[in-house]
C-alpha positions as CSV (number, residue, x, y, z in Angstrom):
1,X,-180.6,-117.3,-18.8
2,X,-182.8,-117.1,-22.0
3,X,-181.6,-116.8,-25.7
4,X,-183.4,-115.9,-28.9
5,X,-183.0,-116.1,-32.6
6,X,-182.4,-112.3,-34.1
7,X,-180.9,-112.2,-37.4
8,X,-180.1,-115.9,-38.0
9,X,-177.9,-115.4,-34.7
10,X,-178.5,-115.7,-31.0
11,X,-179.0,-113.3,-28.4
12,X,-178.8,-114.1,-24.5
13,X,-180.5,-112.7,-21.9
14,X,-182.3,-113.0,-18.3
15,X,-185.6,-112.0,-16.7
16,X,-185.5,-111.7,-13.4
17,X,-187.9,-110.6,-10.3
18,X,-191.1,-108.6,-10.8
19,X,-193.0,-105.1,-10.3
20,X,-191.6,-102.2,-12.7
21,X,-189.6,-103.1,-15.9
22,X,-186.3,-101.8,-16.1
23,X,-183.8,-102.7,-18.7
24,X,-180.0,-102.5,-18.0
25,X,-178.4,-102.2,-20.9
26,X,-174.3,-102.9,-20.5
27,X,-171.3,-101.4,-21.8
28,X,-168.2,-102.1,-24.1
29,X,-166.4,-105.4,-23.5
30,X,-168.8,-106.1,-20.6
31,X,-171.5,-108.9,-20.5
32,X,-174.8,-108.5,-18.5
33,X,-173.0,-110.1,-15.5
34,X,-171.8,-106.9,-15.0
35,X,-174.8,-105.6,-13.4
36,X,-175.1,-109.0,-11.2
37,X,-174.5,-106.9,-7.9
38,X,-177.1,-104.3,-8.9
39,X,-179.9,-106.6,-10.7
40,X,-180.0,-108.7,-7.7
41,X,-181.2,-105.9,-5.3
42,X,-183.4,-104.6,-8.0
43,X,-185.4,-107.5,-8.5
44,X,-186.6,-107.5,-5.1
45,X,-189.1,-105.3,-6.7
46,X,-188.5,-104.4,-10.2
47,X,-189.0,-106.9,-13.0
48,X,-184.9,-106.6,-14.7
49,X,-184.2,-106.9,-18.0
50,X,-180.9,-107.6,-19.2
51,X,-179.0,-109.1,-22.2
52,X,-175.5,-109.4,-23.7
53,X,-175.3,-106.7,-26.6
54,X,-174.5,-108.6,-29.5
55,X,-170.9,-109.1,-29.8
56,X,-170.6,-109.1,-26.0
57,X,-171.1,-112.3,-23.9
58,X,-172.8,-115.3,-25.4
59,X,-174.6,-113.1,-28.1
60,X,-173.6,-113.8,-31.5
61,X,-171.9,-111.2,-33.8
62,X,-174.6,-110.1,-36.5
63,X,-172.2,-108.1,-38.7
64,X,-169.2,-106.5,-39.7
65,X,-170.5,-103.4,-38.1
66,X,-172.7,-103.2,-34.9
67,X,-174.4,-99.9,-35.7
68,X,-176.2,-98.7,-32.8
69,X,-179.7,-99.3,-34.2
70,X,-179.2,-102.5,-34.7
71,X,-178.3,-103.0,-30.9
72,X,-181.8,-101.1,-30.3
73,X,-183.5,-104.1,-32.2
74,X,-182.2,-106.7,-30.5
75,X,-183.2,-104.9,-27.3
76,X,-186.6,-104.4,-28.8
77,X,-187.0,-107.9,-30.1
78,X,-186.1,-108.9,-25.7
79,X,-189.0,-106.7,-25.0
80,X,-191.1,-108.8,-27.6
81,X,-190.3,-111.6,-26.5
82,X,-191.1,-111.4,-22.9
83,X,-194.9,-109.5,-24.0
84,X,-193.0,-106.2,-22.0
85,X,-194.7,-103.4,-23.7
86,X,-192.9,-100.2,-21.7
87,X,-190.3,-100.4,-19.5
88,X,-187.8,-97.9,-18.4
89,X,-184.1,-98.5,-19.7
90,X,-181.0,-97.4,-18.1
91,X,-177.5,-98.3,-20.5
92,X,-174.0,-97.9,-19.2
93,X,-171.2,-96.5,-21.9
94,X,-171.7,-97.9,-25.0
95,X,-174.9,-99.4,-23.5
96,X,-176.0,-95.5,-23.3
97,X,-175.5,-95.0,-27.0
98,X,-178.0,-97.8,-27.5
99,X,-180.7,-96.4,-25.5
100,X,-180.2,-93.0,-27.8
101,X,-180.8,-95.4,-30.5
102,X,-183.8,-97.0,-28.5
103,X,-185.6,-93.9,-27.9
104,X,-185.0,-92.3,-31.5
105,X,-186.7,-95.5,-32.9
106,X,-189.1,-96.5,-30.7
107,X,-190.3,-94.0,-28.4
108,X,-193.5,-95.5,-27.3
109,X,-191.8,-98.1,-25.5
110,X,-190.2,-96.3,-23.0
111,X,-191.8,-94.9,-19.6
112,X,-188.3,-92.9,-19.0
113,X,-184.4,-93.3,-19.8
114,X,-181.1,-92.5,-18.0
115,X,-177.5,-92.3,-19.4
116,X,-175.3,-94.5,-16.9
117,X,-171.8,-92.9,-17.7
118,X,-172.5,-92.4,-21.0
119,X,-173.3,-89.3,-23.4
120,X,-175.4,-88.2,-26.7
121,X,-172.4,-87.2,-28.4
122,X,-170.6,-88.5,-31.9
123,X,-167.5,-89.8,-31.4
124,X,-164.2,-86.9,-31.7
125,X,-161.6,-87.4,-34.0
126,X,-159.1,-88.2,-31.7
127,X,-161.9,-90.7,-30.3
128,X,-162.4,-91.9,-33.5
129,X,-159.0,-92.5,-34.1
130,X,-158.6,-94.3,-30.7
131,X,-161.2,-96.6,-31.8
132,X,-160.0,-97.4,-34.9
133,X,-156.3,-98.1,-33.0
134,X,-157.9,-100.8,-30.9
135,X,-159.1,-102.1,-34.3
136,X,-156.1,-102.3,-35.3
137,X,-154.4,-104.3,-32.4
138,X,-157.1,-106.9,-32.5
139,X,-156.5,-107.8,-36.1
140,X,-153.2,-107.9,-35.0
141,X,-154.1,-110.6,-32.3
142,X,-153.2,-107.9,-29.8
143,X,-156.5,-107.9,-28.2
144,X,-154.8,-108.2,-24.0
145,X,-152.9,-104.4,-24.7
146,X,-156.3,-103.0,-25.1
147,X,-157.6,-104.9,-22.1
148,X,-154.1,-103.4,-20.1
149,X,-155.2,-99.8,-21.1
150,X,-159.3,-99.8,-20.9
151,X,-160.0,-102.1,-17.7
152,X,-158.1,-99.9,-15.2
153,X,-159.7,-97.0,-16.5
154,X,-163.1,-98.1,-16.1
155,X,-162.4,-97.6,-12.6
156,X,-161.9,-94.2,-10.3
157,X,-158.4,-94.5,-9.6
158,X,-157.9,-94.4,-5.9
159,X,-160.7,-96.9,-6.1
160,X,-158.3,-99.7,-8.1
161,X,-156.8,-100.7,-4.5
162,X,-160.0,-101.4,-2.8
163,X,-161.7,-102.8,-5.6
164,X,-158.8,-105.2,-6.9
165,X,-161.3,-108.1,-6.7
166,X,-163.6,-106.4,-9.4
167,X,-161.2,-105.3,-11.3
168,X,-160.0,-108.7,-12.4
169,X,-163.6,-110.0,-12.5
170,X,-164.4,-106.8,-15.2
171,X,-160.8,-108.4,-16.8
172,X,-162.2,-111.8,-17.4
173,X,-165.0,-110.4,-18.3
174,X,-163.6,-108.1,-21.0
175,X,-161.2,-110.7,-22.2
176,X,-164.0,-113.4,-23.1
177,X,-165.0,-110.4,-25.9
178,X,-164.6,-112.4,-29.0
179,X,-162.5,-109.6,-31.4
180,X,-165.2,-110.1,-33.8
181,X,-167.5,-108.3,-32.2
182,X,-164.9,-106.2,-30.2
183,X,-164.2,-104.8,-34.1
184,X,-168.0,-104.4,-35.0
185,X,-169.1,-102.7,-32.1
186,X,-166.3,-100.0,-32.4
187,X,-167.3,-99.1,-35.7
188,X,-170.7,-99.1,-34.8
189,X,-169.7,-96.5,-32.1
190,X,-167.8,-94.7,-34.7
191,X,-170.1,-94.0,-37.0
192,X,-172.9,-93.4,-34.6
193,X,-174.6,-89.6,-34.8
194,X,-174.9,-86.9,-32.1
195,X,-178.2,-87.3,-30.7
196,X,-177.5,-84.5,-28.0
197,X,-180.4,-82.7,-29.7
198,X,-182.6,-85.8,-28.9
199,X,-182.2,-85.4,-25.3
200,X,-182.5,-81.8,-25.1
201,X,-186.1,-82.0,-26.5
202,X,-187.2,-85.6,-25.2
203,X,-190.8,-85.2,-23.1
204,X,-190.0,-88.6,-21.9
205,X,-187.9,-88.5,-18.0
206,X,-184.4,-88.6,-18.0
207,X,-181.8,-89.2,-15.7
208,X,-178.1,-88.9,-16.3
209,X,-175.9,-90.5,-14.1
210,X,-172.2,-89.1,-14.0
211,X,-168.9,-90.1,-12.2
212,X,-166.8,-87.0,-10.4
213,X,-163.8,-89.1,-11.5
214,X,-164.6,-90.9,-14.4
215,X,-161.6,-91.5,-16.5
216,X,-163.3,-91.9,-19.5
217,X,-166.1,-89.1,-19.3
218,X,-164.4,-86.3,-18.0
219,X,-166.5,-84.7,-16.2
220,X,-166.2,-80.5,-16.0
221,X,-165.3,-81.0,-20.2
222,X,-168.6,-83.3,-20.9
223,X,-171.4,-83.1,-18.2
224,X,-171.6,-79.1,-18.4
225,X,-172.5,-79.4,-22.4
226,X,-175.3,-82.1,-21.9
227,X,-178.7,-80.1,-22.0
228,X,-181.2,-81.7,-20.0
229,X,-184.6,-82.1,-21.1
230,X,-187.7,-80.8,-18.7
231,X,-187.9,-83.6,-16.9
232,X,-184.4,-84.5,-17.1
233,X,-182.3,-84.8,-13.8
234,X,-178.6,-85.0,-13.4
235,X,-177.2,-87.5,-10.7
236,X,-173.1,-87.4,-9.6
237,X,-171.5,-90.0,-8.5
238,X,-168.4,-88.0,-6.6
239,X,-166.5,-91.4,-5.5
240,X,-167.1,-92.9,-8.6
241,X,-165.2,-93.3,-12.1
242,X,-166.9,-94.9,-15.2
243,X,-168.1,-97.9,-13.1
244,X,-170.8,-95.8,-10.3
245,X,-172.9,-99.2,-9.9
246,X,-170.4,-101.4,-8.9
247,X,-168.3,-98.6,-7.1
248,X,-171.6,-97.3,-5.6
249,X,-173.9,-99.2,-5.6
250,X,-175.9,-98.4,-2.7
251,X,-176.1,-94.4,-3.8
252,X,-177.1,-96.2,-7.7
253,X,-180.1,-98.8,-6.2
254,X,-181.0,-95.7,-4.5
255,X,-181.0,-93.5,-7.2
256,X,-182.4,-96.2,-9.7
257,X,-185.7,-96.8,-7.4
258,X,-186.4,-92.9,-7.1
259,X,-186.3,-92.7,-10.7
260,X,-188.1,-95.9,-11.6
261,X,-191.1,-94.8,-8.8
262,X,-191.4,-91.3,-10.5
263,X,-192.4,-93.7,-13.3
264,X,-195.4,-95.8,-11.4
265,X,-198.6,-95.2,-13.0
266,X,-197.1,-94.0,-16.4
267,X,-198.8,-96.9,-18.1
């Protein structure tokens, strides 16, 4: 594990393995242990990239609000750090919105992208309004009812049984959020723009992973409406809910290293 100073605050991450640069980028109230099962196959022969968003793990909270561009600058300054000029970058949920963010500022730094159960949409009202609810129970010191609600859901559920072990892991996991940054990520989310255009007209490769029975994304409303780019690809998870890596993570590696090898030789 590495940190560095961004913003008069501090930002862990890890480098691990070597080849092709990928970047996994996590999701809300996750930490980059989340992809342990997945990085650890990957760097067998990818160089992985991966680092607790700030307001998630053992990265500091910057500000009140977490705007998505500022989560693409702290990924950027990782990149710096380690002299990794391109790599591809693959971000799960919120993770996802931060890669929009990544590729509408800095373009040049990216071989390719994917969407890991995530979308270029804004927020709904009645997501927005969801959000600002969990606001309201951690300022309330409520923080566990949102943990009740959201970690289950992560999760297919006729997977919950078989994966009861991950589950609480993901639990712990969520529940060491600090509500600091639980709060300024939401309103990050919140206020973040549609960037559905973005994709549609990106030259760069995409690939959108999806979960048949992801709770959170469902998928006949949301998939149908993304518009893939030319050389965008869409992946389906069928046994999976918001969690595909973990609940599949053979069928992921698999679909990570086809992707990441139509990259070789992209400079």
């Amino acid at each position: 594990m590495k940190t560095l100073e961004f913003k008069d605050r501090q930002v862990r991450y890890s480098v691990e393995g070597s080849g092709e640069p990928v970047f996994l980028i996590h999701g809300y109230l996750e930490s980059l242990e989340v992809w342990n099962g997945l990085a650890a196959d990957l760097a067998a022969d990818h160089q992985v990239i991966r680092m607790d968003l700030p307001g998630h793990g053992k990265s500091e909270v910057i500000q009140d609000t977490h705007r998505m561009e500022l989560l693409a600058e702290a990924a950027r300054e990782v990149l710096d750090r380690e002299g990794i000029e391109r790599c591809s970058m693959f971000g799960h949920s919120l993770g996802g919105y931060a890669t929009l963010a990544f590729l509408d500022l800095y373009p040049g730094r990216l071989k390719g992208f994917s969407l890991f159960h995530s979308h270029p949409f804004a927020d709904s009202d009645q997501v927005r309004q969801k959000r600002q609810g969990e606001i309201d129970l951690v300022n309330q010191g409520q923080k566990e009812e949102i943990l009740k609600v959201n970690v289950p859901k992560l999760f297919a559920t006729d997977n919950l049984q078989a994966f009861s072990r991950e589950v609480e892991w993901v639990r712990e996991m969520a529940e060491a959020t600090p509500g600091e940054g639980i709060i300024a990520n939401l309103r990050g989310m919140m206020q973040r723009p549609d960037r559905s255009g973005l994709v549609k007209e990106t030259d760069k490769p995409f690939l959108l992973i999806a979960g048949r029975k992801d709770n959170y994304i469902p998928y006949d409303a949301v998939i149908p409406q993304i518009e893939l780019p030319e050389k965008g690809r869409l992946v389906t998870l069928k046994h999976s809910g918001h969690l595909g890596f973990v609940e599949e993570k053979a069928r992921s590696l698999e679909t990570i290293r086809a992707f990441t090898g139509s990259l070789a030789g992209r400079g």
